[in-house]
KOLPA-404442 format. One line per 5 residues: number of its first residue (from 1); for each residue z, y negated, x negated of N, C-alpha, C. Coordinates in pm, whole numbers, plus 50000, padded with zeros to 5 digits. Atoms other than C-alpha are relative to their C-alpha. Layout:
residues N
NUM) Z:Y:X:Z:Y:X:Z:Y:X; ...
end
This chain:
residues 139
1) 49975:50058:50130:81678:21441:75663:50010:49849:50014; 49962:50126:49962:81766:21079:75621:49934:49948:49894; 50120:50057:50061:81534:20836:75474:50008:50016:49854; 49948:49988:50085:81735:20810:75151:49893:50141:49916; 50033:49885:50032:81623:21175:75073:49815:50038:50026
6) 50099:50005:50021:81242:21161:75181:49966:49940:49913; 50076:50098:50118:81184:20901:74954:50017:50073:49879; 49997:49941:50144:81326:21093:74668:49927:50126:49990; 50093:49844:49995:81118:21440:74786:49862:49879:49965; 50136:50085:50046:80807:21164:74791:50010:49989:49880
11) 50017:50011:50100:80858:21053:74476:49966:50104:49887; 50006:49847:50050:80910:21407:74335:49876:50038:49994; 50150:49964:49977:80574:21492:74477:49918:49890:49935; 50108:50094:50046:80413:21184:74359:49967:50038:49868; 49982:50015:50103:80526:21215:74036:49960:50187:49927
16) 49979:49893:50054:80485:21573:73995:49885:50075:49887; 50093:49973:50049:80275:21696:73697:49990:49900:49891; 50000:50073:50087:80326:21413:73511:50034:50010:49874; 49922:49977:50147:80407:21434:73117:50085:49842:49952; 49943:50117:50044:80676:21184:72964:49939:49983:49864
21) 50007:50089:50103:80535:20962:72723:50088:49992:49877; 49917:50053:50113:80744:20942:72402:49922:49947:49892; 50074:50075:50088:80709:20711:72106:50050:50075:49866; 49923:49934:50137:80766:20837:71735:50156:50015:49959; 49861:49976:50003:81087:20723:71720:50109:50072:50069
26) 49940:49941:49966:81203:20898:72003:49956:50154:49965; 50029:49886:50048:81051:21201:71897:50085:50028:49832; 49899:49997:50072:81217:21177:71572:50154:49996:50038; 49859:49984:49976:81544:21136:71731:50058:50162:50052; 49994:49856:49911:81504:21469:71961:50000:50102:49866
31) 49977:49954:50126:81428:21633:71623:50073:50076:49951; 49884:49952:50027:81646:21931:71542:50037:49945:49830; 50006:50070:50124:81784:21826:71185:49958:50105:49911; 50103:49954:50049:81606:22003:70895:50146:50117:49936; 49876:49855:49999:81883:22372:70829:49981:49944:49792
36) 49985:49999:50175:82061:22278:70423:49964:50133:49948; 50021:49864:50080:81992:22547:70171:50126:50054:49937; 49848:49896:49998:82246:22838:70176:49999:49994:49818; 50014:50000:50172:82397:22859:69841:49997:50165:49942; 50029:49891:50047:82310:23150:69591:50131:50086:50022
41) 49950:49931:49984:82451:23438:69660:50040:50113:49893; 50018:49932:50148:82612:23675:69360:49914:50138:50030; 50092:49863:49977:82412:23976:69322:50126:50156:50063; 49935:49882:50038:82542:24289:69459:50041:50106:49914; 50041:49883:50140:82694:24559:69223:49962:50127:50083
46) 50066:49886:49981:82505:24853:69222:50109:50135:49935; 49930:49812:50064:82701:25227:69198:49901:50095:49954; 50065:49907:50081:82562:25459:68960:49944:50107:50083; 50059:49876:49898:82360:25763:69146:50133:50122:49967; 49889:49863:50002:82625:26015:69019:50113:49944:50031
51) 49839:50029:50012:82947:25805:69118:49969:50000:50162; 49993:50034:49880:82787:25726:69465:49997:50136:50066; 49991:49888:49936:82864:25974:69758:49908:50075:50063; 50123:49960:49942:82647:26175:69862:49983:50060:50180; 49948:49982:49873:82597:26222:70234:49971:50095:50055
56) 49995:49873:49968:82453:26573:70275:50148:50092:49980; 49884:49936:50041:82788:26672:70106:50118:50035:50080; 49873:49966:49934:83037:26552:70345:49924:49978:50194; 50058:49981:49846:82797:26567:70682:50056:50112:50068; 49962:49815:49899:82945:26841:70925:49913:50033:50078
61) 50098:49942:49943:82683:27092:71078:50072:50094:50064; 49894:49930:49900:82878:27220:71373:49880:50105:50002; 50135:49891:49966:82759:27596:71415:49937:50029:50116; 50075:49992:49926:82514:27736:71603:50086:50011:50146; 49932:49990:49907:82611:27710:71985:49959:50159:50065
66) 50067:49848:49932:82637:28082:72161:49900:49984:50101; 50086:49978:49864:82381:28203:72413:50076:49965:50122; 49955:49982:49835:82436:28102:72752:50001:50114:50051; 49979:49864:49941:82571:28342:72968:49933:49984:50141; 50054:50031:49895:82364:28475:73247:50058:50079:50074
71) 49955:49888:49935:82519:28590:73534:49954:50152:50090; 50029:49811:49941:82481:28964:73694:50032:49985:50108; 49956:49989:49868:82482:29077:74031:50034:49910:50121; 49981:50092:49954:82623:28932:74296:50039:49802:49967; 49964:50138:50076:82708:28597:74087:49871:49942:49991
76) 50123:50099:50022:82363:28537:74027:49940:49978:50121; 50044:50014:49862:82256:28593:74364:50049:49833:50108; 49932:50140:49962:82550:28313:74484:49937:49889:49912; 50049:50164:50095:82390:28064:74222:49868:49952:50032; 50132:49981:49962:82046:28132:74337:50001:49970:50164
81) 50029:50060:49855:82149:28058:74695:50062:49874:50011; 49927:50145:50116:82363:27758:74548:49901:49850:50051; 50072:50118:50021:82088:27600:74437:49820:50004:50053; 50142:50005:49912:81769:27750:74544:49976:50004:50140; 50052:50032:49871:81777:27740:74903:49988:49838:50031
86) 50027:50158:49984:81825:27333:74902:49847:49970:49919; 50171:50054:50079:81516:27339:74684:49876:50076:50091; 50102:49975:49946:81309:27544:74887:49978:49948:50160; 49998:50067:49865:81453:27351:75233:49920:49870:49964; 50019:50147:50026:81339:27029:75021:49841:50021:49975
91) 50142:50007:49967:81000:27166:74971:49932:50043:50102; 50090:49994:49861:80946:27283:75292:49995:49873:50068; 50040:50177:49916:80996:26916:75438:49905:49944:49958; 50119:50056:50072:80778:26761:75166:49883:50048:49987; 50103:49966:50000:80522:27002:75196:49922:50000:50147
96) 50007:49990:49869:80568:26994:75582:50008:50124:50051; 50084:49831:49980:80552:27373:75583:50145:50011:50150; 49881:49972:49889:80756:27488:75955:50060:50131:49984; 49926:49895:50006:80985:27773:75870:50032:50106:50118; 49939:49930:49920:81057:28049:76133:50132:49972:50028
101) 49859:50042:49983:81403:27995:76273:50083:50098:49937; 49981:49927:50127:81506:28309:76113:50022:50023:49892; 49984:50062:50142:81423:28196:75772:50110:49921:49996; 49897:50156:50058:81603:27890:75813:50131:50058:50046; 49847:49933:50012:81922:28109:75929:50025:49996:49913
106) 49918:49909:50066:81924:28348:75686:49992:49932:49872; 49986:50104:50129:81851:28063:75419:50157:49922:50031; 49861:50045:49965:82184:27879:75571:50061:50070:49986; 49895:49949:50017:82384:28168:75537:50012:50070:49895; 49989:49944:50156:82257:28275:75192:50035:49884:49965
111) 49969:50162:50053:82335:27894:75119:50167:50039:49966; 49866:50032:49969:82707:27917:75264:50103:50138:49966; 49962:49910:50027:82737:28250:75158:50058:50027:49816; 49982:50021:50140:82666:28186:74793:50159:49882:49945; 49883:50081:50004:82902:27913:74791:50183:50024:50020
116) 49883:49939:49946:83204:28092:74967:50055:50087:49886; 50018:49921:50095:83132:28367:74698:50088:49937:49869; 49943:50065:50130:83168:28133:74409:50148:49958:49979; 49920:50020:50015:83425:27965:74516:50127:50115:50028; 49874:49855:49954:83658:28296:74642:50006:50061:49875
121) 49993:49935:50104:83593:28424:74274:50006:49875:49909; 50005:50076:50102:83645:28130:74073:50165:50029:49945; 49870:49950:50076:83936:28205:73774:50106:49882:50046; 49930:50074:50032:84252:28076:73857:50073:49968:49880; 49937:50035:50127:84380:27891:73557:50127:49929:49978
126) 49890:50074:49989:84715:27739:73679:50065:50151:49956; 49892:49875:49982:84904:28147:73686:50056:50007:49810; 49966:49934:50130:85030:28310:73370:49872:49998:49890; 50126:50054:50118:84847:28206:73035:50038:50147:49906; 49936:49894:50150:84860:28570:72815:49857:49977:49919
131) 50141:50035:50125:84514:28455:72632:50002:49870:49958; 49948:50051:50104:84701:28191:72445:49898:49911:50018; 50101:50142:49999:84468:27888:72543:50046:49964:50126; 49932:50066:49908:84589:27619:72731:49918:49881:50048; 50145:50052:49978:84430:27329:72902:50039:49855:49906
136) 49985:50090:50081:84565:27061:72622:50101:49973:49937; 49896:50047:50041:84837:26884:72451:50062:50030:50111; 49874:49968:49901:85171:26930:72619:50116:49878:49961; 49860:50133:50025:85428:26583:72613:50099:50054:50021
end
């Protein structure tokens, strides 16, 4: 550092902690200025209880949503190896528990099995539309 610059870290430090002094007048100057008074405002008009709308009236109460569907058979089995074998690989690490090698196969191939499943049976929806639902507007 070059002298220039110690002297101004010294000073810094010397000075540090210090409060500035002001006199009235400069304190009056700093002074934000005192906020004018807003002018009156007219009163709102008020709507009669029977002219105003009422908002139970035009609220929409979308209906009840159907039951979820649960799947059967092999479908549930693929969803169950989906998602529960990563959950029970994730608590065997965190619990530390050591799996037979076995297990941990036939958990990998109920994993990759479920998955294969799903996807080899998933609806194609590009072919022929005869149930008149489409997947949106058409330009």
């Amino acid at each position: 550092m070059t002298s220039r610059e110690d002297e101004a870290w010294r000073s810094i430090v010397e000075h540090f902690g210090d409060r500035a002094e002001l006199s009235a007048d400069e304190i009056a100057a700093t002074a934000p200025p005192e906020p004018e008074p807003e002018p009156e405002q007219a009163p709102v008009l008020e709507i009669p209880a029977e002219l105003a709308p009422s908002y139970d009236e035009e609220h929409y109460v979308p209906p009840p949503a159907p039951p979820v569907p649960v799947p059967h058979g092999a479908r549930l089995a693929a969803w169950i190896g989906l998602f529960g074998v990563p959950a029970v690989a994730l608590l065997t690490v965190v619990a530390g528990i050591s799996l037979p090698s076995y297990a941990g196969l036939l958990l990998f191939c109920w994993f990759v099995a479920g998955f294969g499943y799903l996807v080899m049976t998933m609806n194609d929806r590009r072919g022929d539309r005869d149930d008149g639902w489409d997947d949106g507007a058409v330009l």
